[in-house]
mmCIF file as gemmi writes it, N, C-alpha and C atoms, coordinates in Angstrom:
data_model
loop_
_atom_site.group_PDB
_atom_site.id
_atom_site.type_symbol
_atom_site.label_atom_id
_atom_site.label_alt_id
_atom_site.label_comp_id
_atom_site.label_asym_id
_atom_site.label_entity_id
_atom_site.label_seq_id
_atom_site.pdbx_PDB_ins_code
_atom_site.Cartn_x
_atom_site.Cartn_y
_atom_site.Cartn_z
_atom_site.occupancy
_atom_site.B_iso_or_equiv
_atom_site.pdbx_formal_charge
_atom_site.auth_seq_id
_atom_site.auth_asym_id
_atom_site.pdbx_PDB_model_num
ATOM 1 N N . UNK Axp A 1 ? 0.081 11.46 -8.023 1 0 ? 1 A 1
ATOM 2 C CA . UNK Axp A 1 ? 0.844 12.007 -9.135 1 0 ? 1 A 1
ATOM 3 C C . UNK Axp A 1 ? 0.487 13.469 -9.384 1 0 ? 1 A 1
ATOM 4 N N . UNK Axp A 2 ? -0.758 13.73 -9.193 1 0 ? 2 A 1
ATOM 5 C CA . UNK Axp A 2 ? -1.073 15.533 -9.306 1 0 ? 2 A 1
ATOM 6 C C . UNK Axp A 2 ? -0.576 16.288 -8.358 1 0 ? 2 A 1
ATOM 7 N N . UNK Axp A 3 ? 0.362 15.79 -7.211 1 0 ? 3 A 1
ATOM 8 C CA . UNK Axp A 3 ? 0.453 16.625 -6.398 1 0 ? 3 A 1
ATOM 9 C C . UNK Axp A 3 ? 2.216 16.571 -6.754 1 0 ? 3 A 1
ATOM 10 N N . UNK Axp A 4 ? 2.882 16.171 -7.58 1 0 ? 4 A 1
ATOM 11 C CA . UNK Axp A 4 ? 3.601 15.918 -7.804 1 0 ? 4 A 1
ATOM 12 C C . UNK Axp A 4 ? 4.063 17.391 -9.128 1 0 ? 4 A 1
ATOM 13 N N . UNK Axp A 5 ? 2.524 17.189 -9.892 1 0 ? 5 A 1
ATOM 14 C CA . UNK Axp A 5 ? 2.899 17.892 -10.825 1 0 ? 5 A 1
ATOM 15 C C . UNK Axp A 5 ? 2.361 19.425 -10.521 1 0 ? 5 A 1
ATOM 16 N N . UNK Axp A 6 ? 1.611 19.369 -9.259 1 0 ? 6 A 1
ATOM 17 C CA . UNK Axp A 6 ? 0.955 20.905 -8.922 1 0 ? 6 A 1
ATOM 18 C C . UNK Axp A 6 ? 2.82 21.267 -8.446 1 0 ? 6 A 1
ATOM 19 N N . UNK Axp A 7 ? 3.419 20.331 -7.785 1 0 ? 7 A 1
ATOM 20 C CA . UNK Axp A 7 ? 4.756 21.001 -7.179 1 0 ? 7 A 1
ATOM 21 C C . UNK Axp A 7 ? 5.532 21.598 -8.272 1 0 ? 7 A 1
ATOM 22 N N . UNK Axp A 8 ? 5.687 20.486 -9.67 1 0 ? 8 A 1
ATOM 23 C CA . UNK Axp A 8 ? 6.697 20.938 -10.555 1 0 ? 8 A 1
ATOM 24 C C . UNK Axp A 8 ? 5.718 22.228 -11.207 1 0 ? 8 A 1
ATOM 25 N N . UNK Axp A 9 ? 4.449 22.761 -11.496 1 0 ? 9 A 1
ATOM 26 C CA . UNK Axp A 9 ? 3.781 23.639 -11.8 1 0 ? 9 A 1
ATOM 27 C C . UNK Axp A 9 ? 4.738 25.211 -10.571 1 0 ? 9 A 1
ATOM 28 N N . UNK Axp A 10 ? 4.416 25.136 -9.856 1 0 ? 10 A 1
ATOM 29 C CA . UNK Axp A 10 ? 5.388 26.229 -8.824 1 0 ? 10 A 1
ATOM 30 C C . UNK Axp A 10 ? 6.558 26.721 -9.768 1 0 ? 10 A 1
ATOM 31 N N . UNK Axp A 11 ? 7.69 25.238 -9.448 1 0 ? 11 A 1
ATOM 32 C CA . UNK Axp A 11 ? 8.863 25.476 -10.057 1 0 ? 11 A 1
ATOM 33 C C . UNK Axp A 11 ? 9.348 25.489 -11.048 1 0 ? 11 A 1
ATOM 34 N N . UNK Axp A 12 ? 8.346 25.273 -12.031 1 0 ? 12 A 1
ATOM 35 C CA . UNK Axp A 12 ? 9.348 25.225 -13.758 1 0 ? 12 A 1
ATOM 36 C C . UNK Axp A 12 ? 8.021 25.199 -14.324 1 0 ? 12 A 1
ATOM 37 N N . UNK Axp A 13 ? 6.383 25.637 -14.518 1 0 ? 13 A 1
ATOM 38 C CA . UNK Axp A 13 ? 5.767 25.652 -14.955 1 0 ? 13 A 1
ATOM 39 C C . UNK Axp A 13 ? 6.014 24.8 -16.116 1 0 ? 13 A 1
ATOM 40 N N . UNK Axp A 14 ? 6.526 24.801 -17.535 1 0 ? 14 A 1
ATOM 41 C CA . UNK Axp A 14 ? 6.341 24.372 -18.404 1 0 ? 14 A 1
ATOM 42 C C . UNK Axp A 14 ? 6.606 22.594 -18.261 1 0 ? 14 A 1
ATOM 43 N N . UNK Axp A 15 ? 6.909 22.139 -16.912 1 0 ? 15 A 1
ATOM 44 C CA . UNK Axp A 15 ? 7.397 21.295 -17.207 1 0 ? 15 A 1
ATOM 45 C C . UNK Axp A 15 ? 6.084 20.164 -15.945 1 0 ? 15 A 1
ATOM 46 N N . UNK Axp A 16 ? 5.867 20.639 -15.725 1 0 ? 16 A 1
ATOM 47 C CA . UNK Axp A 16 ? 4.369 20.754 -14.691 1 0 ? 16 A 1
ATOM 48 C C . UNK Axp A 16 ? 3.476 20.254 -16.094 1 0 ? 16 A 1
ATOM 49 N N . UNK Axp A 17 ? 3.227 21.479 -17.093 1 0 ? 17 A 1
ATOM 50 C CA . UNK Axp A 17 ? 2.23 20.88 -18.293 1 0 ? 17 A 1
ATOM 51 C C . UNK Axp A 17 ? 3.059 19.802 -18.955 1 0 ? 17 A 1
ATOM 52 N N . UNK Axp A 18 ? 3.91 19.618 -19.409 1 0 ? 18 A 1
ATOM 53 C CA . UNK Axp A 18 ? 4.918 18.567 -20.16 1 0 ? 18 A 1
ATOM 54 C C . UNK Axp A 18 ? 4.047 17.192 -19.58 1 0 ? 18 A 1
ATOM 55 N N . UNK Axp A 19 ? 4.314 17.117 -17.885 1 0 ? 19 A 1
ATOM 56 C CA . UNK Axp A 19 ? 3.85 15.599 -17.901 1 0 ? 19 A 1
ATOM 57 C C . UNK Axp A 19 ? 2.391 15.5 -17.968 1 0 ? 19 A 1
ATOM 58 N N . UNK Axp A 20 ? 1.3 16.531 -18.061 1 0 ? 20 A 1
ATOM 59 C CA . UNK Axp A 20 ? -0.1 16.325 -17.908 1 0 ? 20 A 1
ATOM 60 C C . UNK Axp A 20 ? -0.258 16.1 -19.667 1 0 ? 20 A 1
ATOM 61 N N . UNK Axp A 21 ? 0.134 16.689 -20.419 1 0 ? 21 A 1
ATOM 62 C CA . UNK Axp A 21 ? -0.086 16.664 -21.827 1 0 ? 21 A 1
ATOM 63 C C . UNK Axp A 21 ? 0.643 16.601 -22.832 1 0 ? 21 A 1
ATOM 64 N N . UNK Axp A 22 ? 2.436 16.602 -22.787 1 0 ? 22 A 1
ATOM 65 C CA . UNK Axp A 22 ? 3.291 16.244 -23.411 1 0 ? 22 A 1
ATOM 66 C C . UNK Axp A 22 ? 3.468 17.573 -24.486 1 0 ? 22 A 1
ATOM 67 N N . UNK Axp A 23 ? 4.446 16.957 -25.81 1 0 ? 23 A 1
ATOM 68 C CA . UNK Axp A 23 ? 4.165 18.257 -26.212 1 0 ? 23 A 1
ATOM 69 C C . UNK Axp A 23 ? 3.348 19.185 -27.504 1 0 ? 23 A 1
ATOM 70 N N . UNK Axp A 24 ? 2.234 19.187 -26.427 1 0 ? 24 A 1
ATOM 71 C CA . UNK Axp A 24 ? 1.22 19.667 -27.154 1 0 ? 24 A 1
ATOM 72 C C . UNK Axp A 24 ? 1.048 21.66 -27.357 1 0 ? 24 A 1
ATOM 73 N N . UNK Axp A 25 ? -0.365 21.671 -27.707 1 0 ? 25 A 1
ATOM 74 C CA . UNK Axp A 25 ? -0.496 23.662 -27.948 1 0 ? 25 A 1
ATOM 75 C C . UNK Axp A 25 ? -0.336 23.715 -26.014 1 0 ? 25 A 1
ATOM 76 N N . UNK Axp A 26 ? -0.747 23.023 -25.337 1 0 ? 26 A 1
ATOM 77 C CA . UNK Axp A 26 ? -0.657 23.809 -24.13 1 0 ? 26 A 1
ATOM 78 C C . UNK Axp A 26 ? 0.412 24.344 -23.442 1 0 ? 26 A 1
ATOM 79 N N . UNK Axp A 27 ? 1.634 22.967 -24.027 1 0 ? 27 A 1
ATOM 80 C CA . UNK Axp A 27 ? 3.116 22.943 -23.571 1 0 ? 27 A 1
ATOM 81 C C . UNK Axp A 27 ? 4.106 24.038 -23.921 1 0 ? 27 A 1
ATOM 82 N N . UNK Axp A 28 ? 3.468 24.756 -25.19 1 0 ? 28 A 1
ATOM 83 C CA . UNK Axp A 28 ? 4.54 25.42 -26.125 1 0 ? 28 A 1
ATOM 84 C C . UNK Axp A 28 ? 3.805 26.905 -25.518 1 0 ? 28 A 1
ATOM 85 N N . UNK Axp A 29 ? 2.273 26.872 -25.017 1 0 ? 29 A 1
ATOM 86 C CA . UNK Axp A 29 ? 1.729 28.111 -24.776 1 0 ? 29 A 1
ATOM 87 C C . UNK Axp A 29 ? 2.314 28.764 -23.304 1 0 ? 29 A 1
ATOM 88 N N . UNK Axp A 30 ? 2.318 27.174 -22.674 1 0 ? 30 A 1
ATOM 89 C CA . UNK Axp A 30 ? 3.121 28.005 -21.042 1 0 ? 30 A 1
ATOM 90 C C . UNK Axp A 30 ? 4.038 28.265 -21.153 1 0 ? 30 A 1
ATOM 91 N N . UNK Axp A 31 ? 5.025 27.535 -21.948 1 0 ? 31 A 1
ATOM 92 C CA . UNK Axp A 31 ? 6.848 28.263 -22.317 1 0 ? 31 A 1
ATOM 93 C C . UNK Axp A 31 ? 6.352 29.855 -22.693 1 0 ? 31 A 1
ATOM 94 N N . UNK Axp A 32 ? 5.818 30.105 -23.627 1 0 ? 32 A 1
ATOM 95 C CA . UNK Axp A 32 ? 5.335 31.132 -23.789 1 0 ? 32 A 1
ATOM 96 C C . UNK Axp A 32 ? 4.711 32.507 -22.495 1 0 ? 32 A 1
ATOM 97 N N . UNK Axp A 33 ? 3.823 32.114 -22.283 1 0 ? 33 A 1
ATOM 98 C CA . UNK Axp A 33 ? 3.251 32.828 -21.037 1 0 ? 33 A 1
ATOM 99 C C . UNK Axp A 33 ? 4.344 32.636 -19.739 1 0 ? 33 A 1
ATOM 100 N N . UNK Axp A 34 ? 5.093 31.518 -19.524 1 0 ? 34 A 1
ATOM 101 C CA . UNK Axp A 34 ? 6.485 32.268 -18.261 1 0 ? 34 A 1
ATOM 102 C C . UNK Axp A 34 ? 7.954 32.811 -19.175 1 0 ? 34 A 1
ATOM 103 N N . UNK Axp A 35 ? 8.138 32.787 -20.346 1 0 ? 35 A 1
ATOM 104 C CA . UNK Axp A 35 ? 8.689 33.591 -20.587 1 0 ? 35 A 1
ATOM 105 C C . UNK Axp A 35 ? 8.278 35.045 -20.394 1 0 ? 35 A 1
ATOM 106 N N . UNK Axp A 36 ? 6.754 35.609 -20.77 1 0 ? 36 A 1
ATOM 107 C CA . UNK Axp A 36 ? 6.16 36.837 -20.407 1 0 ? 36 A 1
ATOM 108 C C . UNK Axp A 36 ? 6.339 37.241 -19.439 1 0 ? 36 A 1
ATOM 109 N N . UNK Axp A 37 ? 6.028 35.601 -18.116 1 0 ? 37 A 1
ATOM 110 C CA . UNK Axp A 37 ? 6.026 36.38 -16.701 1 0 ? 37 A 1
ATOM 111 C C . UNK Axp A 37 ? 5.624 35.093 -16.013 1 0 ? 37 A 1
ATOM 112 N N . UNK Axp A 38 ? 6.274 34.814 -14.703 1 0 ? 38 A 1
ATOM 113 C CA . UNK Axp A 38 ? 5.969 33.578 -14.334 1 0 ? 38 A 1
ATOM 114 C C . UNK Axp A 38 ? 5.152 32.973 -13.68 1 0 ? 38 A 1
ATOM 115 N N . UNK Axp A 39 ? 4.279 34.543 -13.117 1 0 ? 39 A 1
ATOM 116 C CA . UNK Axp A 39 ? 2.946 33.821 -12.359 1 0 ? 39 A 1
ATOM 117 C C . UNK Axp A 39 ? 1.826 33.396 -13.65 1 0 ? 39 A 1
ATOM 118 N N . UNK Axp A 40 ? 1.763 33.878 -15.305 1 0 ? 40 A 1
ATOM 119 C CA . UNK Axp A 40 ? 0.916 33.401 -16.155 1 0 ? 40 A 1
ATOM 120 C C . UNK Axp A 40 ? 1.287 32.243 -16.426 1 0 ? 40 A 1
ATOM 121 N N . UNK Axp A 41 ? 2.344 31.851 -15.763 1 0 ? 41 A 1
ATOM 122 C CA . UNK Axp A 41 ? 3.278 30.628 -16.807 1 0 ? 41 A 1
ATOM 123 C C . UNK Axp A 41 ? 2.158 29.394 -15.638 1 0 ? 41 A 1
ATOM 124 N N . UNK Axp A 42 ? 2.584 29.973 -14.332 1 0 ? 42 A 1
ATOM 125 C CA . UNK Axp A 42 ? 1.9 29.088 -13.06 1 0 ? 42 A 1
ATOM 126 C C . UNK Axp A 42 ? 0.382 29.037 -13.54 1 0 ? 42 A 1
ATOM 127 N N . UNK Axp A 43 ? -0.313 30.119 -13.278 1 0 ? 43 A 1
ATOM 128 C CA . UNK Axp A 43 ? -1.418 29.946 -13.766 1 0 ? 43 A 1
ATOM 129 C C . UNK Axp A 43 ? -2.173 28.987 -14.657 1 0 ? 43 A 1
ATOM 130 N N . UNK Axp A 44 ? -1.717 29.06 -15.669 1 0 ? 44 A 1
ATOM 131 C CA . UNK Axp A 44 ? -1.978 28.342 -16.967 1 0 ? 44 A 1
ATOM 132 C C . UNK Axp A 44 ? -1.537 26.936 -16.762 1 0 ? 44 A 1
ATOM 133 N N . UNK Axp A 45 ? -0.277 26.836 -15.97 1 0 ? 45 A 1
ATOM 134 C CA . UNK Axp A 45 ? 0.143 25.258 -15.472 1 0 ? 45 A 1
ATOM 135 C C . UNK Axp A 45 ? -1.289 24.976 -14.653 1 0 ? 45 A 1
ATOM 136 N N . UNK Axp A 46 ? -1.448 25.2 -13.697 1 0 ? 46 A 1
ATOM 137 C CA . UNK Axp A 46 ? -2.052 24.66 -12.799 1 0 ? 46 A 1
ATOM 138 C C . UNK Axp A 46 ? -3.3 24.036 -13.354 1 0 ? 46 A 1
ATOM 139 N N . UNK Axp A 47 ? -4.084 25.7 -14.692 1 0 ? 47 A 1
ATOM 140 C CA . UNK Axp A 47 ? -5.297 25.072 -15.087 1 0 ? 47 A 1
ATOM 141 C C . UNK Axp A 47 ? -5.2 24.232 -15.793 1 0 ? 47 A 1
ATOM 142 N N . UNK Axp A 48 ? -3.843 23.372 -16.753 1 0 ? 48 A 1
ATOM 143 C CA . UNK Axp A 48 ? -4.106 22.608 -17.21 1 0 ? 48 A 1
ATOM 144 C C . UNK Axp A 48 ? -4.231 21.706 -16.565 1 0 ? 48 A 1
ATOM 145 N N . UNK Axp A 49 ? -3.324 21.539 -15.649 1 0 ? 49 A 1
ATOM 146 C CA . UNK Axp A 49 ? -3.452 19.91 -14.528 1 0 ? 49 A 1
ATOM 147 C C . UNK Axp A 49 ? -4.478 19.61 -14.013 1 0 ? 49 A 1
ATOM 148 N N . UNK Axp A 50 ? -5.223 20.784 -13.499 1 0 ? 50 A 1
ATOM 149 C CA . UNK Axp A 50 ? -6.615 20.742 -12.5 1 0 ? 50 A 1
ATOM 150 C C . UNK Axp A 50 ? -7.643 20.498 -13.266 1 0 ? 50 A 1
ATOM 151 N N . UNK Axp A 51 ? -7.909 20.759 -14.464 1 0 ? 51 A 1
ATOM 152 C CA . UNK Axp A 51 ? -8.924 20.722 -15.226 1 0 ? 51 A 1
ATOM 153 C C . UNK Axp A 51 ? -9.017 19.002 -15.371 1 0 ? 51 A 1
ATOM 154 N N . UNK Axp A 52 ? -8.559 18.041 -15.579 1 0 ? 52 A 1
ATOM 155 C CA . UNK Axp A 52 ? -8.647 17.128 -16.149 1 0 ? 52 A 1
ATOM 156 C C . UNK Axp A 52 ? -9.793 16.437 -15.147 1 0 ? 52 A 1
């Protein structure tokens, strides 16, 4: 399943965090950070998934 969500992390970041944590501060922070720009949006996806 993480490799599932490292893929949707690539393509739609916010939605990559959606299934690791639903919608929480992390979910509303990556909408945030790939609206800015989409490699922070990736970034921030990834560390949430990987961290767990």
């Amino acid at each position: 399943m993480d490799i599932i969500r490292i893929l949707l992390a690539f393509i739609l970041p916010p939605l990559g965090v959606f299934f690791q944590v639903g919608f929480g501060l992390h979910f509303w922070l990556n909408i945030l950070l790939t609206l800015c720009g989409w490699l922070p949006g990736i970034v921030h996806a990834l560390w949430v998934i990987l961290k767990k």
